[in-house]
Wavefront OBJ file of the C-alpha trace (Angstrom):
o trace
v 33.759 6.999 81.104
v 33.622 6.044 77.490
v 32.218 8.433 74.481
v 28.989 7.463 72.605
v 29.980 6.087 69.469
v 28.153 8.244 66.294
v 25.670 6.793 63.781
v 29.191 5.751 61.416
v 30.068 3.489 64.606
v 27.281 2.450 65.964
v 27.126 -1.172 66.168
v 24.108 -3.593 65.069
v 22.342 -5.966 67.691
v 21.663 -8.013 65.099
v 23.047 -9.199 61.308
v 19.167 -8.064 59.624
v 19.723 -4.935 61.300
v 23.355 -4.704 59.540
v 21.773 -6.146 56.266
v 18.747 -3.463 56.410
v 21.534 -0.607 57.321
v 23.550 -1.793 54.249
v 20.264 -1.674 51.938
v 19.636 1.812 52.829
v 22.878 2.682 52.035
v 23.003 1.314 48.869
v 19.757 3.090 48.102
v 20.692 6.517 49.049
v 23.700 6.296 47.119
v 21.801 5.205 43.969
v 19.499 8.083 44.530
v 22.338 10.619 44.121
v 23.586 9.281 41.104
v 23.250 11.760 38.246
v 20.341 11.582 36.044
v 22.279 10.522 33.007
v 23.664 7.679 34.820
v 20.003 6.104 35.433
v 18.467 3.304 33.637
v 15.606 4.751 33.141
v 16.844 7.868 31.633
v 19.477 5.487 29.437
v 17.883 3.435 28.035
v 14.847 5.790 26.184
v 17.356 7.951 25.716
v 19.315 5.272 23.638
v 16.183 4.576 21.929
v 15.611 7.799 21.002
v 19.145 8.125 18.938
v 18.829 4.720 17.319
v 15.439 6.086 15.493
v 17.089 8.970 14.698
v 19.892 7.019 13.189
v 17.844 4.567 11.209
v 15.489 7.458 9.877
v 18.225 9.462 8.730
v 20.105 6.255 6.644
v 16.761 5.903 5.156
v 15.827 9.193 4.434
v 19.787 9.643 2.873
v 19.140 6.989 -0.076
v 16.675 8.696 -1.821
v 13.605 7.246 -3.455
v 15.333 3.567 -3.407
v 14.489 2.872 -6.701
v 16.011 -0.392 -7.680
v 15.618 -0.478 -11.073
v 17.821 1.189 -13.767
v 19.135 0.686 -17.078
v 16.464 2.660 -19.932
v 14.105 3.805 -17.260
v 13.687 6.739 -15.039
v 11.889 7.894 -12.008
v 8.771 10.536 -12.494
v 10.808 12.248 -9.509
v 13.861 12.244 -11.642
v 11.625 14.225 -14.124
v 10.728 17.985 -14.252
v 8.771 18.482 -10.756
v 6.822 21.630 -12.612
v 5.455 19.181 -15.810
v 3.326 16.884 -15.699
v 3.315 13.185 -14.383
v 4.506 10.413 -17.003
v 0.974 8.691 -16.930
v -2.055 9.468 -14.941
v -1.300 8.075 -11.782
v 2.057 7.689 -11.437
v 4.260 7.486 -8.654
v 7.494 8.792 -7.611
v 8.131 5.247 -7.076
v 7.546 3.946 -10.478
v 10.026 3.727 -13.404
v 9.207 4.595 -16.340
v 10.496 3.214 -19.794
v 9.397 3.793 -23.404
v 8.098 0.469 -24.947
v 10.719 -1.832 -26.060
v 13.450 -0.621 -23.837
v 14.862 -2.794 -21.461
v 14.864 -2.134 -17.763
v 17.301 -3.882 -14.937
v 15.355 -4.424 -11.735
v 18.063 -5.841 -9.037
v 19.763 -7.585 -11.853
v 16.683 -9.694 -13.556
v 16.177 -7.655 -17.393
v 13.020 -6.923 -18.737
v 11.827 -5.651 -21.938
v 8.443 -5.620 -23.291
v 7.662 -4.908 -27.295
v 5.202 -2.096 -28.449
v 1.896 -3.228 -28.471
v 0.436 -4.402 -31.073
v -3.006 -6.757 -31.806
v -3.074 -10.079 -31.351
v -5.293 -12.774 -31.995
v -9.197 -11.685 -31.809
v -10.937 -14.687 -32.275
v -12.595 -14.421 -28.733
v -12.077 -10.344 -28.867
v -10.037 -7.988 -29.689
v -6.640 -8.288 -27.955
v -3.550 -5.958 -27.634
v -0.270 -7.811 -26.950
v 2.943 -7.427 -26.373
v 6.587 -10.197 -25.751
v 7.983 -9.945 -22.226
v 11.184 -11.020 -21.903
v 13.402 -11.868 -18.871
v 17.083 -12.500 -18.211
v 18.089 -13.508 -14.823
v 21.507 -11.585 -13.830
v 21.799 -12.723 -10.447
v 22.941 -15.632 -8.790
v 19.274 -16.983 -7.503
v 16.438 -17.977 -9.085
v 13.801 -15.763 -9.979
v 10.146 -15.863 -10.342
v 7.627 -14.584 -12.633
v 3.840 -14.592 -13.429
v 2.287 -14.138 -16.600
v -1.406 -14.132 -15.326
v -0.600 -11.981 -11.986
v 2.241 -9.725 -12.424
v 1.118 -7.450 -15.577
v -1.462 -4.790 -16.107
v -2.400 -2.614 -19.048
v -3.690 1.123 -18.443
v -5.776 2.433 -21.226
v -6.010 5.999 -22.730
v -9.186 6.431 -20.101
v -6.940 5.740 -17.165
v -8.449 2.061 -16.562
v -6.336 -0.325 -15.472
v -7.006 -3.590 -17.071
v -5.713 -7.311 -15.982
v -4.101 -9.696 -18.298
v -6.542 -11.655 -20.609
v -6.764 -15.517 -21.387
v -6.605 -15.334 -25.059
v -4.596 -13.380 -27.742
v -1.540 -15.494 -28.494
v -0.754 -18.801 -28.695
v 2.919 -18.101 -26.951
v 1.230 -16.613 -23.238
v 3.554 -15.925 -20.822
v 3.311 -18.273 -18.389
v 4.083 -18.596 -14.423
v 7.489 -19.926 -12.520
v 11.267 -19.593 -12.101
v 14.107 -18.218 -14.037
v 17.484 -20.187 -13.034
v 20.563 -17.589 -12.517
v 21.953 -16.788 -15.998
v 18.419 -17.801 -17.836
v 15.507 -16.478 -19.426
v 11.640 -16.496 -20.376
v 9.820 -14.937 -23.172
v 6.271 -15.372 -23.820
v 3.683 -12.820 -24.707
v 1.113 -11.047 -22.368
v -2.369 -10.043 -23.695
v -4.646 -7.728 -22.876
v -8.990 -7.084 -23.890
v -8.809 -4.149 -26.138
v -10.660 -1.314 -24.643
v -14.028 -0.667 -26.201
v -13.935 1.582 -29.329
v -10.268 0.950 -29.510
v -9.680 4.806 -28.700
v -5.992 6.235 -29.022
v -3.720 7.700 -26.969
v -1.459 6.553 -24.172
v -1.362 2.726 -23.306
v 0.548 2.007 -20.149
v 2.231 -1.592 -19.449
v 2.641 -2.039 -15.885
v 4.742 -4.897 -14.041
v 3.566 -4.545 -10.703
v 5.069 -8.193 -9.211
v 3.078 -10.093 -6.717
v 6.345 -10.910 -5.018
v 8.109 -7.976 -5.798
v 12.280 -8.560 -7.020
v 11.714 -4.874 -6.723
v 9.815 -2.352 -5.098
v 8.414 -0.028 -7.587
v 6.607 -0.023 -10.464
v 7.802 -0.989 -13.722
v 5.859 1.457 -16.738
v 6.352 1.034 -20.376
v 4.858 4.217 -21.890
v 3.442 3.099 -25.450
v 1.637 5.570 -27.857
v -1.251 3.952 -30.156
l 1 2 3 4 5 6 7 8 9 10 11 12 13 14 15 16 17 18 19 20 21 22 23 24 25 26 27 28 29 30 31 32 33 34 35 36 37 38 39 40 41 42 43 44 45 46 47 48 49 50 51 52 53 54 55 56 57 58 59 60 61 62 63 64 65 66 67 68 69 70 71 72 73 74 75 76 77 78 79 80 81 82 83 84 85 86 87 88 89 90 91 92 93 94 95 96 97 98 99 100 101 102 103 104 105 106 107 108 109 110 111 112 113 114 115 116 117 118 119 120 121 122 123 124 125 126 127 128 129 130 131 132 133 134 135 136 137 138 139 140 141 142 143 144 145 146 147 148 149 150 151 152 153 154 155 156 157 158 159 160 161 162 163 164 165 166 167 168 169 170 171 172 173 174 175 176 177 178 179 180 181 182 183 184 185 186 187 188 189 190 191 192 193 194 195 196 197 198 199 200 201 202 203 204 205 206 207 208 209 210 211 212 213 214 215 216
């Protein structure tokens, strides 16, 4: 008489059964893989490092202040004293007037200001310059990019009168420049104190700040 075969020899009447004995298998064995080896403990989990990884490149450049060359940081500054200009950032650099300051290779340097023409107003003024370092063009705007901050902490928008030589708006070719000036409506009473010139780009070469600190 012959033995009874056990479930590892048991034959299949049929090739479905066969197919739906292989499919179990298949299952089971994927169930006992360990957790690590799982997709869906992978893959989050790989997720999880590359944050970590991008947050700690970030965090490991510091402010990423692009611009350099006569201006500094307010978080280069003493932490315990007080900030360059009411309402600066740790973002913006900060330059005395007239120095020139090199924001991803385009130059700029604004003059103390100083009045300008006041036949609609009084005006205060001062000559932007630019000189493109880098190897593609680069764009500027007179009427949008600048701001004056008066002693009273107002922050004022360029003007349409005050020279005859206004900065106007477009691009600098690699190795060229722009000058014009950049006027501003005198605050009323003309009171002293600190005047702030801000470039604050509306498409930013760079992405802080730019403050020349003048003292009137």
């Amino acid at each position: 008489m012959s033995q009874p075969r056990g479930p590892e020899q048991a034959e299949f009447s049929s090739p479905r059964e066969a197919r739906a004995r292989a499919t179990a298998e298949k299952a089971y064995l994927k169930a006992q893989r360990p957790w690590y080896k799982k997709k869906r403990f992978v893959l989050p989990l790989a997720f999880v490092v590359l944050i970590v990884l991008i947050a700690a490149l970030n965090g490991g450049g510091g402010s990423g202040s692009s611009a350099s060359s006569g201006g500094t940081s307010p978080a280069e500054q003493d932490s315990a004293g007080p900030p360059a200009f009411p309402g600066a950032t740790e973002n913006d650099v900060v330059a005395q007037a007239g120095e020139a300051v090199n924001a991803d290779g385009l130059t700029v340097t604004t003059t103390p200001l100083k009045p300008g023409d006041s036949t609609l107003g009084k005006t205060l003024c001062t000559t932007v310059t630019y000189n493109n370092g880098t190897d593609e063009p680069a764009t500027f705007n007179g009427g949008f990019d600048w701001k004056m901050q008066d002693p009273n902490g107002t922050i004022l928008m360029t003007g349409l009168s005050g020279s005859r030589n206004m900065l106007s708006a477009g691009q600098i070719a690699p190795g060229g420049k722009a000058t014009g000036d950049v006027c501003f409506d005198a605050p009323q009473g003309s009171p002293s104190g600190q005047y702030v010139v801000l470039l604050d780009p509306s498409f930013r070469f760079t992405s802080d700040r730019i403050a020349w600190l003048n003292e009137r």
